[in-house]
N, C-alpha and C positions, 0 to 999 in steps of 0.2 A: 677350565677354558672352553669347552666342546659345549659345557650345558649354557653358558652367557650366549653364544652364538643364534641357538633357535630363538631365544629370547629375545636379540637385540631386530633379527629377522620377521621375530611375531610382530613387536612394536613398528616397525616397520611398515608391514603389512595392515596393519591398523591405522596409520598415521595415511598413508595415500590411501585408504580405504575414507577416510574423514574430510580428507582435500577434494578427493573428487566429490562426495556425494553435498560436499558446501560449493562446490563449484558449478555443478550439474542444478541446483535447485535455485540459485542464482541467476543462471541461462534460462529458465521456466520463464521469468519473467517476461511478456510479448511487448513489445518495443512500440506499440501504439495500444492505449486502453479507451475504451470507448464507454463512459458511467451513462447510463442507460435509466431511464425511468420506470423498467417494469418493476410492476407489484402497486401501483400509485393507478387508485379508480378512476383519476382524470389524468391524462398526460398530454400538458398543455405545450410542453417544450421539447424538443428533440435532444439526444444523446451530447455529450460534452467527451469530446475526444483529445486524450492527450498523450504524450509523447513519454514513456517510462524509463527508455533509456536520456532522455533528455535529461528528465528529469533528477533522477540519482547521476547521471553522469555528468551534463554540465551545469546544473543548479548547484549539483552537490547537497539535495535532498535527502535526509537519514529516512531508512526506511522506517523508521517511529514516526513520522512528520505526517506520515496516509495511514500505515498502518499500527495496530494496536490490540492487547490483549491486554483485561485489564483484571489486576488482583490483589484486594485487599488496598483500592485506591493507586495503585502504582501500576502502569504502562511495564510489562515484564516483557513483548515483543523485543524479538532480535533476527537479526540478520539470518534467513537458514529456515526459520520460521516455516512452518503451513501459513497460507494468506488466508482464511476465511472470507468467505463473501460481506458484502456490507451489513445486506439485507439481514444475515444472520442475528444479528443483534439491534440493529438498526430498523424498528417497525416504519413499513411507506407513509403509514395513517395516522399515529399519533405517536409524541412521546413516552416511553413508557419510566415512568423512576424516574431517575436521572442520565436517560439514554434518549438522547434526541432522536428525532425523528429521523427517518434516513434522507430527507431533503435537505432539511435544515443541517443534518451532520455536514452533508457534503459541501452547502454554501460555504457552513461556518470557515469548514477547516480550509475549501481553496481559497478563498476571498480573503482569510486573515494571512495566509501562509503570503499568497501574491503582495499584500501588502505591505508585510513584515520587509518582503527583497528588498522594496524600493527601489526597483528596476521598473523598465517600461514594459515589464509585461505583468503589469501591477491591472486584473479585470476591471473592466470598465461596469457600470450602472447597467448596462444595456443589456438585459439577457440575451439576445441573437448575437451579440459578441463571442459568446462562451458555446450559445450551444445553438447544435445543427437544425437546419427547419425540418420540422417532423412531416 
């Protein structure tokens, strides 16, 4: 009986040791993101700022939906994750492989994603709709 006790006490300490630090890395997230054009030799357009708690909270956006880590073809990103920068994989200047450019990443995936809603906050043709004057 005395040795289950430290035991059930460790697992314990390890389970709210696991809750906070998914909870803690959750909160990381800043509640306006601002997708910026640096690393791009011409930057014709200004920043595109969006709303993150918005976004996961009332779209109900999975965090696979933006983010991604890819291997062996299959999206293995999850919730808890490190975020990696775009850029990190994403060249500003050209496609590399099969990894779009970091423009074109970002059109593709907000532009399809807004569409998919079929809500009216589906972006318009108009790039100063979406993003700020530089």
């Amino acid at each position: 009986m005395k040795k289950g006790i430290p035991t059930i006490i460790l697992v314990f300490f390890i389970g709210l040791t696991f809750l906070a630090t998914t909870v803690l890395t959750a909160a990381e997230a800043p509640d306006n993101i601002a997708i910026s054009n640096k690393g791009y030799a011409k930057d014709t357009k200004g920043a595109v700022t969006l709303s993150h708690a918005k976004h996961s909270k009332e779209y109900k956006a999975a965090c696979t939906d933006c983010h991604h880590e890819y291997k062996d073809g299959k999206n293995t990103f999850k919730e808890g994750d490190a975020v990696k920068k775009c850029i990190t994989c994403h060249d500003p200047e050209k496609k590399q492989d099969k990894v779009d450019k970091l423009q074109t990443a970002f059109h593709n995936n907000c532009k399809e994603c807004h569409k998919k809603s079929g809500k009216d906050t589906a972006p318009s043709t108009k790039c100063n709709d979406c993003h700020a004057k530089s």
